[in-house]
N, C-alpha and C positions, 0 to 999 in steps of 0.2 A: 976378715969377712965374718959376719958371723952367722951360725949356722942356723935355718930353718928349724926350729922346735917341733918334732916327730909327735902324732896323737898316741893319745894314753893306748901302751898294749891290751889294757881292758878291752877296747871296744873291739880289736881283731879279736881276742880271744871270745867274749861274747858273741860276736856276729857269727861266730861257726855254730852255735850250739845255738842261736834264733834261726838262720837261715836252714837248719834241719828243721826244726819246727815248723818251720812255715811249709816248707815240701812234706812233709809229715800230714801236717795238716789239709793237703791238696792244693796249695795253693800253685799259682801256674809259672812260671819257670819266667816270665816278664814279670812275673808282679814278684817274686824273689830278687829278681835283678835290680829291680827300681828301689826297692825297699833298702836294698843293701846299697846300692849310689846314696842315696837318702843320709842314711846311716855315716857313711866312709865322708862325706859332703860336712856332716853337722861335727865330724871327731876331727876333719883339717881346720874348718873354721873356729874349732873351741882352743885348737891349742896354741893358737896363734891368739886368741881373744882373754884366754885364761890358762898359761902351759901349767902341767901337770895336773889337772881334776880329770878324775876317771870315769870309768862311762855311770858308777852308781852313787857318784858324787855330786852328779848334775842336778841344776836348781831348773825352776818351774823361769827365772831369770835369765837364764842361759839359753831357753830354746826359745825365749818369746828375744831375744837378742838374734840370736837366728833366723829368725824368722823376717823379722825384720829387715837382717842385710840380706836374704834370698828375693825379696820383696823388692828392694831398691835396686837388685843389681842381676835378678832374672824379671821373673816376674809374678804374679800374684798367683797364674798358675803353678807354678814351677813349686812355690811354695805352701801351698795346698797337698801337693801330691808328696814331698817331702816332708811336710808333717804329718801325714799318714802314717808314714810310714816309721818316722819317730816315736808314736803315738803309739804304736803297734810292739814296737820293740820294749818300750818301758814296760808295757801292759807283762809282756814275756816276762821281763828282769823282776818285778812286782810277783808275781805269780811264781818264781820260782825262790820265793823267801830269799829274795839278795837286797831288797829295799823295801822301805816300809812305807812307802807314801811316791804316788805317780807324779812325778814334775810335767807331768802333760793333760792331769786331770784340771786344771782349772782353766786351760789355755783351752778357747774357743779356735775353731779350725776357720784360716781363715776364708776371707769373704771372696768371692769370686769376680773379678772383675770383667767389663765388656770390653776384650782388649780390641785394639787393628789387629788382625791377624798379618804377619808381614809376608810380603813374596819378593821375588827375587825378578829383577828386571831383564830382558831377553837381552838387552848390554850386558848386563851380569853373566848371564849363562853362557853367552859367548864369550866371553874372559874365561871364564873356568875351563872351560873344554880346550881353548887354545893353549895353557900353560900347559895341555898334557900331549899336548902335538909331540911328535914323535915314534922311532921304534925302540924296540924292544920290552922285556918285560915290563919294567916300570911303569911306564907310560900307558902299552895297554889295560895294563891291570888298571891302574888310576881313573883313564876315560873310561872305561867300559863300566866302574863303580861310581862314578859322578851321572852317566847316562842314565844307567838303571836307576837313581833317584830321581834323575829328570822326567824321563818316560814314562816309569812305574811307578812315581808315587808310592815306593816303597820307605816304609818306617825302617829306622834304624837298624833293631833286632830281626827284624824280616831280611835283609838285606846280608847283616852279617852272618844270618844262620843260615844263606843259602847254599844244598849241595849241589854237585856238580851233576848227578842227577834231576836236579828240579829247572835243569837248563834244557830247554827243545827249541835249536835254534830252528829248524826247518819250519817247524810251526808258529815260529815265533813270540812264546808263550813260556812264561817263570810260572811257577809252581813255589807258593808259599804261604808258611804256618804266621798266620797273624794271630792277633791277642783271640782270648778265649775265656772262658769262665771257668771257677772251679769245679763246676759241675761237669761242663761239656766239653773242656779243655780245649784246646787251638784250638784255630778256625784255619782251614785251610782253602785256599781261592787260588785260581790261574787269572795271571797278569799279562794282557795283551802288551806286545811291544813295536816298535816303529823297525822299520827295515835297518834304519843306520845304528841302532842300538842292537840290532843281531848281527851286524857284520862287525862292531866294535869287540860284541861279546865272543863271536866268533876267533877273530885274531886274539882274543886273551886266550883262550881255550889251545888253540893253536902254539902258543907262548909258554902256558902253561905245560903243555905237555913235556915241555924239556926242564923242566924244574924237578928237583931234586929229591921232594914232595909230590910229586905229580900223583903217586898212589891214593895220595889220602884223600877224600871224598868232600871236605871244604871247599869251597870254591877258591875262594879271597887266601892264597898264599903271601907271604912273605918275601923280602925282596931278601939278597944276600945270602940268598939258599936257605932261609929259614921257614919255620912249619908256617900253621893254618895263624891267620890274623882275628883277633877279638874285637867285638863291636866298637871297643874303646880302640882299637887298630883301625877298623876302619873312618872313626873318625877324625884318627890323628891324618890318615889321609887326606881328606878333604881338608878339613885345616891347612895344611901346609898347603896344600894346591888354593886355597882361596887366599892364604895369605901371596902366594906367588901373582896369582892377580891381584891383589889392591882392595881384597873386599874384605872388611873390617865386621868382628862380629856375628858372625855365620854359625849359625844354629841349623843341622840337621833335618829339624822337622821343617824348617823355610820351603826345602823342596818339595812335601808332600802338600804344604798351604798354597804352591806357584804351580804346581800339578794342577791341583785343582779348579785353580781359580784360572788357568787359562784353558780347561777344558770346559767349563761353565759358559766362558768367554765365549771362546770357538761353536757355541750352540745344544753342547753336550748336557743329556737330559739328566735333573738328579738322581732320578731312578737306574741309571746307566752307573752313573757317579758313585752310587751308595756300595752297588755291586761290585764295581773294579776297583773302589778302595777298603772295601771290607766293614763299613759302616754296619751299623742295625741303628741307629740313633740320628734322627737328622739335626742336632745339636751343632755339630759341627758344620755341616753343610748349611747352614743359618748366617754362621759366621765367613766362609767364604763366600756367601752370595752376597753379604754386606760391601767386603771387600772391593768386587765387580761391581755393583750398583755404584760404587763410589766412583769407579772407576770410568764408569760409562757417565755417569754424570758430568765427572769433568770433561771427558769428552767433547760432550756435548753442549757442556758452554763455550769451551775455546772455539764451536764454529760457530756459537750465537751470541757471542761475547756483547754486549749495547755496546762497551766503550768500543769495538772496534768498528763497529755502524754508527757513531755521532764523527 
């Protein structure tokens, strides 16, 4: 068998001494995260594309190669935001006299596309939820983390950074540090939730307490007696639970576009919308009202279809 070619220990070693700079520099503790996914993303794809070139070896050829396959195989988003953050880091390596010319200074960031935004079908969401039917811990933990991105329209980082204090089931209300700017740092909002998503979060809580861990103040524990789970833990969860349904392809932020777009549905005003998902920008909400509009168009031809009146 032969073995998967490991990326150059350059870029581990350099990314500890960028990702202090960046927290140094104020930057906010999501846009460190992403930057360094970014990062860990462009040094698995280089060594598999060219093993062995180190991170101050890379050519202006290499990231416009990357870019590319992020292009074809996320999407135009995805690869925007990921060259930012490449872009950012050579700026670092450059400035710290370890290269003498930017492999990102000629490469145009790229174009932003009008994509569908995707959502997920209420066939879908009832697949998901029933592979987690059951008790015990597993099962709660799992439905009660697939709900709260149902419900709450909660991002990823929101989700996984949640403490056990920012839980009020009586009120029925999460309490969560969304993105922020370097200036004003998190944004912090309460997320109204539905009755069966506190009584789910309830029995985890209840589950949880007999964990081994129960002290520590993360929500999202570990199964097999082990500690607090990492955003890349919670989405090895859902992964496996969407692969257990049948649904291919599932992308995280799917839930926050199918939040949305069935509470737009359902009559819910954007003004309402912008508040309970933490927006300042109606950019986004542009793109989920397209989504609806599309939706409701189809609609309303299949009951005014001509062919099915001739």
């Amino acid at each position: 068998m032969t073995e998967t070619p490991a990326p150059h220990p350059s870029f581990a070693k350099w990314q500890g001494s960028w990702e202090l700079s960046l927290e140094a520099d104020g930057y906010s503790g999501n846009t460190v995260t992403a930057y360094g996914s970014a990062l860990r993303q462009f040094a698995s794809w280089l060594c598999q594309e060219d093993p062995g070139i180190s991170a101050t070896e890379v050519t202006t050829d290499h990231l416009r190669g990357f870019i590319v396959h992020v292009r074809r195989t996320r999407s135009s988003g995805t690869a925007r935001s990921w060259f930012a953050g490449l872009r950012h880091f050579y700026r670092f390596v450059v400035g710290e006299d370890e290269m003498d010319r930017d492999p990102t200074a000629t490469i145009k960031t790229p174009k932003p596309n009008d994509p569908q935004t995707p959502v997920l079908s209420t066939q879908d969401l009832k697949k998901l939820l029933k592979v987690c039917q059951g008790k015990g811990f597993v099962h709660r933990r799992d439905e009660a983390i697939l709900r709260l991105f149902i419900d709450g329209g909660l991002r990823r980082s929101e989700l996984a950074g949640l403490q056990v204090t920012d839980i009020d089931i009586r009120d029925r209300m999460i309490f969560v540090e969304g993105k922020g700017s370097r200036r004003s740092g998190p944004r912090r909002r309460a997320v109204p939730i539905g009755v069966i998503t506190a009584r789910c979060l309830d029995r985890y809580l209840r589950e949880r307490d007999r964990h081994p861990h129960a002290d520590n103040q993360a929500l999202w524990l570990g199964d097999r007696s082990r500690g607090p789970i990492s955003a890349d833990g919670v989405e090895a969860v859902v992964n496996r639970r969407a692969a257990e349904a049948g649904i291919e392809g599932l992308h995280l932020h799917v839930f926050r576009h199918t939040w949305a777009s069935q509470f737009r549905g359902a009559g819910g005003s954007e003004g309402d919308l912008m508040v309970l998902g933490g927006w300042r920008s109606r950019a986004m909400l542009d793109r989920y009202g397209r989504v609806e509009a599309t939706q409701r168009a189809k609609e309303s031809y299949r009951r005014l279809s001509l062919g099915d009146r001739l």
